[in-house]
N, C-alpha and C positions, 0 to 999 in steps of 0.2 A: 504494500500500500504506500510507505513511502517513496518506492522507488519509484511508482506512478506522477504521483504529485510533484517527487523532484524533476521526472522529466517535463511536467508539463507545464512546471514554473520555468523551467529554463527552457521550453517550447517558445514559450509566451513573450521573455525576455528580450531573447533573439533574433525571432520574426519581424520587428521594427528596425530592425540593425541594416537587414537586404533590401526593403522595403525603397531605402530612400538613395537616390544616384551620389554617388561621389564622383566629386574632382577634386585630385589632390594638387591645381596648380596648371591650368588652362596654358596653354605657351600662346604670347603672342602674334598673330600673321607675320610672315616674312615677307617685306620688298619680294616684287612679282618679276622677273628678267625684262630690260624695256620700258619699264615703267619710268617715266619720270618725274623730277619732282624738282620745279621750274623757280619756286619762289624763296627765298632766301630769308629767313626765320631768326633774328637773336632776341632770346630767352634770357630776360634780366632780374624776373624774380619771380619765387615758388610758395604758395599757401597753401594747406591744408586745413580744411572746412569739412562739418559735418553737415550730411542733408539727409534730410528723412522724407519719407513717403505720407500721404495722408495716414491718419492716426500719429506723428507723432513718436518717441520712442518707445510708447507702450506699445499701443497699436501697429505701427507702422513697421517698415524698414529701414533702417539708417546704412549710409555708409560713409565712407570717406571722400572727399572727392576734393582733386587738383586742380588748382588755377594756376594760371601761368602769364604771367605779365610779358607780353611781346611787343617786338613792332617789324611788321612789313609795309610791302605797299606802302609807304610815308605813312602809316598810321599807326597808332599806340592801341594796343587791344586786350583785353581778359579774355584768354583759352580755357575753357573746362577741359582738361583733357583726362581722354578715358584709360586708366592705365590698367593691365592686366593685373590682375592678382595683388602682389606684394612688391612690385618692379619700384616701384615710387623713385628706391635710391640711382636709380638710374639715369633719371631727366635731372640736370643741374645746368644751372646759365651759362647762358653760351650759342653761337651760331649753331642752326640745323635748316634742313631744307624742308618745306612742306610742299603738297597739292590740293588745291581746289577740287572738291570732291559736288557739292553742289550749295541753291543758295537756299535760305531760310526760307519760314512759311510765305509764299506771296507777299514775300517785302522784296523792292528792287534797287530801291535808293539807299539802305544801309547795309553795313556788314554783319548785322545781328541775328544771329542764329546761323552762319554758315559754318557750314563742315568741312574739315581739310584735312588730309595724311601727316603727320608727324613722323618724316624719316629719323628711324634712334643713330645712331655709330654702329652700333650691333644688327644692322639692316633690318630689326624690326620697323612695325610700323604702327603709333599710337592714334586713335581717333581723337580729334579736339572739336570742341564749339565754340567760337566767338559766342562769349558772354556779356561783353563789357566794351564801350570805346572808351578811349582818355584822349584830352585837346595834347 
């Protein structure tokens, strides 16, 4: 009889354990061969912010998310960029090259909300969003 119950406590246990996907560390896309990456990118400074989903951090989903103070194009901008996993230490100031990937919701006259490639050194490649302009 115990050994019933013990197997079916530890049935019960474990069942939840396979249940759910792991990832232990997503690797970021690699630069594609030919691909180019035309615009010319220096990265003068780095914040980390918290942002949460509705609900909140009870409710919701929080995570960490990267801004990046740039300037191309003659302009000054906030990148959110999207970094994989735990890379963070990766992106430090400094010239990189990016692409125009495409532009915000039906807006034409500013750079708010567009998306661009972030070539790394390591020929990954980081997704960012113009979040922000500065005069």
């Amino acid at each position: 009889m115990k050994t019933i119950a013990l197997a079916l406590t530890l049935a019960c246990c474990l069942a939840p354990l396979h249940a759910q996907k792991t990832r232990f560390g997503q690797e970021p896309p690699r630069a594609r061969p030919g691909v180019d990456y035309p615009i010319a990118v220096h990265i003068s400074g780095i914040r980390v912010r918290s942002e949460c989903t509705a609900g909140g951090e009870r409710f919701g989903y929080c995570f960490n998310a990267v801004y990046a103070d740039a300037a191309f194009n003659r302009n000054k901008v906030e990148l959110m960029v999207w970094t994989p996993g735990t890379m963070l230490a990766d992106l430090v100031p400094g010239d990189y090259k990016v692409r125009f990937l495409k532009a915000g919701h039906k807006v034409v006259t500013t750079m708010l909300n567009q998306e661009y490639e972030l070539l790394m050194p390591d020929n990954t490649v980081w997704r960012c969003t113009v979040t922000g302009l500065y005069e």
